[in-house]
Phi, psi and omega in degrees: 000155174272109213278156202288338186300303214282353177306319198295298153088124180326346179249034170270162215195074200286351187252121146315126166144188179296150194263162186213127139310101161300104187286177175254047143242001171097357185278124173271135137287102173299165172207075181282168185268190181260145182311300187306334177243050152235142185311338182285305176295325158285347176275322187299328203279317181307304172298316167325300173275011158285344185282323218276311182303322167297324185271007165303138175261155172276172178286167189262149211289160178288322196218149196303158174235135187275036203274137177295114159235112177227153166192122193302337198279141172249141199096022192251011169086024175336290199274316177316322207264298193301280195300330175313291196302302190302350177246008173286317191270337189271346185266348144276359177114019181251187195234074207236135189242133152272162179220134205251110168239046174248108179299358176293318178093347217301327183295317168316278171324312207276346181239023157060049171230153210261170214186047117342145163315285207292359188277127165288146181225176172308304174347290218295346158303283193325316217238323181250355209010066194286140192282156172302001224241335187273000196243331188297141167227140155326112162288142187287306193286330183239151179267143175069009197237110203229145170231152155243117204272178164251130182248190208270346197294335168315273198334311178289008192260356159296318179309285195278010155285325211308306180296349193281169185267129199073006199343307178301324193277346200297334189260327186293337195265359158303299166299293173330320185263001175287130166265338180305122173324101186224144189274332194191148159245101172246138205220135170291127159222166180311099176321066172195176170249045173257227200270350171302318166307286193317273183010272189288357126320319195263329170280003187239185186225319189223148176245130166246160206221107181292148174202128205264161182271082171254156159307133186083353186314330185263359169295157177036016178294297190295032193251292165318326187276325175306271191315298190310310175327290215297290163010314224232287168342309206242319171219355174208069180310344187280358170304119180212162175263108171259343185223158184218088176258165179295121134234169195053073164295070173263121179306343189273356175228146194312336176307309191303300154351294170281349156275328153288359177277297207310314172277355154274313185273325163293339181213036146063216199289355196291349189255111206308188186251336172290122145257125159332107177314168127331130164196126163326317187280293211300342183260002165302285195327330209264337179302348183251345209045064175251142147286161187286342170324283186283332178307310173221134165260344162305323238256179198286315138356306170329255174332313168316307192262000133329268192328328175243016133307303176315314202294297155004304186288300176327314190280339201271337193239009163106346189264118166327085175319144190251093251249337176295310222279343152269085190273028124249034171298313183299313186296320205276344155306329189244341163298027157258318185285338182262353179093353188291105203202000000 
């Protein structure tokens, strides 16, 4: 039998904290580990310097830039991307509003804005024209960062533009009457190509099109590229596709890989050099009504779409992104390999 001593047993640790060494003066000593090697101290450290990377400011655009992010395939990470890149450009010093044209609201939700029936919305512009500027409301969490939120009310508004007058046009002449100073406007749309897109098409200048790396990414892309064409023909000739980003990147499988050599050889310098991770936290953040910007500003998710914010500011004013000049790409690789996500 086991006597209670051997029960208790020398390695047991009835005191919660740091373990202490006995010295032969009888003196303890904590020995705590060092920050830097444990995963917790590198995801903090990773925040730090993301914020810090965040309060750099970028140059600011000569004039607002208006960008479309659609893609008809749904689940490629449209509205992740459009609030993340928008609280990513305002959190560099710029003044950016999203306008949430998803009847669903996710853009809403994910930016902790509230988007009720009774909350005036993009609806009541669109359908009532009602001015843009009564409907914007503040992100709480980021400075300088504002949505027109979407209500469930939206879902009727393909139906009830078809009579209206100008249909295609209503959000560009909304935007046009916004008076308030904005570095960027980006608008969420709706997975499908119906007239809420033609909208944010005829009111945008540039579409950027998230397209994830899966099996299939490229189905039904050319349908988009077709309507941005026609678009471009009939009604808003300053319309171009400037951007093409990667999300759910995972670097460990080859599909991923390949899919991406395939949309880099297809569609050239349009594709940012940043691509979006796989990541926990970003599908974690909007369940809090967070962007993963403020929710983990560490974590690889974070860190990306910083980066392709930049790349973004940059390509706007003409200056050449530097692919050395984002260091944090190494960091933000292996806290994927470590799982810090």
């Amino acid at each position: 039998m086991r006597s209670d001593a051997n029960i208790a047993g020398p390695m047991t640790d009835p005191v919660p904290g740091p373990r202490t060494e006995s010295t032969g003066e009888d003196v303890s000593r904590e020995t705590p580990p060092p920050m830097d090697d444990t995963p917790i101290g590198r995801a903090a450290q990773l925040a730090v310097e993301a914020l810090g990377r965040a309060g750099d400011s970028l140059p600011r655009p000569g004039q607002t830039r208006v960008i479309v992010v659609a893609n008809q395939k749904g689940g490629v990470g449209k509205t992740t991307t459009t609030v993340n890149l928008a609280a990513s450009l305002a959190l560099h010093g710029g003044r950016v509003l999203v306008i949430d044209l998803d009847p669903q609201g996710n853009a809403s939700t994910a930016l902790g804005i509230d988007h009720h029936a009774e909350v005036p919305s993009i609806y009541d512009v669109l359908i009532e024209s009602k001015p843009l500027a009564e409907v914007v409301q503040p992100v709480l969490d980021v400075e300088g960062l504002f949505c027109a939120p979407a209500t469930i009310d939206l879902a009727g508004a393909e139906i009830e533009l078809v009579s209206l007058v100008a249909r295609e046009s209503r959000l560009q002449r909304a935007i046009q009457s916004y008076e308030q100073p904005l570095d960027y406007i980006l608008i969420d749309c709706p997975p499908s190509l119906g007239l809420l897109t033609v909208n944010a098409l005829v009111a945008g200048q540039e579409v950027l099109i998230p397209i994830q790396c899966e099996y299939y990414a490229l189905e039904g892309l050319g349908q988009l590229l077709r309507n941005v064409d026609l678009v471009r023909g009939h009604l808003n000739p300053a319309l171009h596709v400037s951007t093409i980003l990667l999300t759910m990147y995972d670097g460990r499988t080859r599909l991923a890989s390949q899919v991406a050599e395939e949309v880099r050889s297809h569609f050239g310098d349009e594709v940012l050099r940043t691509s979006i991770p796989r990541s926990v936290r970003i599908s974690e953040a909007p369940s809090y009504g967070q962007t993963v910007l403020t929710y983990d500003p560490g974590s690889s998710g974070a860190l990306s779409y910083l980066e392709a914010a930049r790349e973004i500011a940059l390509r706007g004013v003409g200056v050449r992104y530097d692919a050395q000049h984002a260091h944090f790409g190494a960091q933000t690789e292996q806290s994927m390999a470590e799982g810090i996500q």
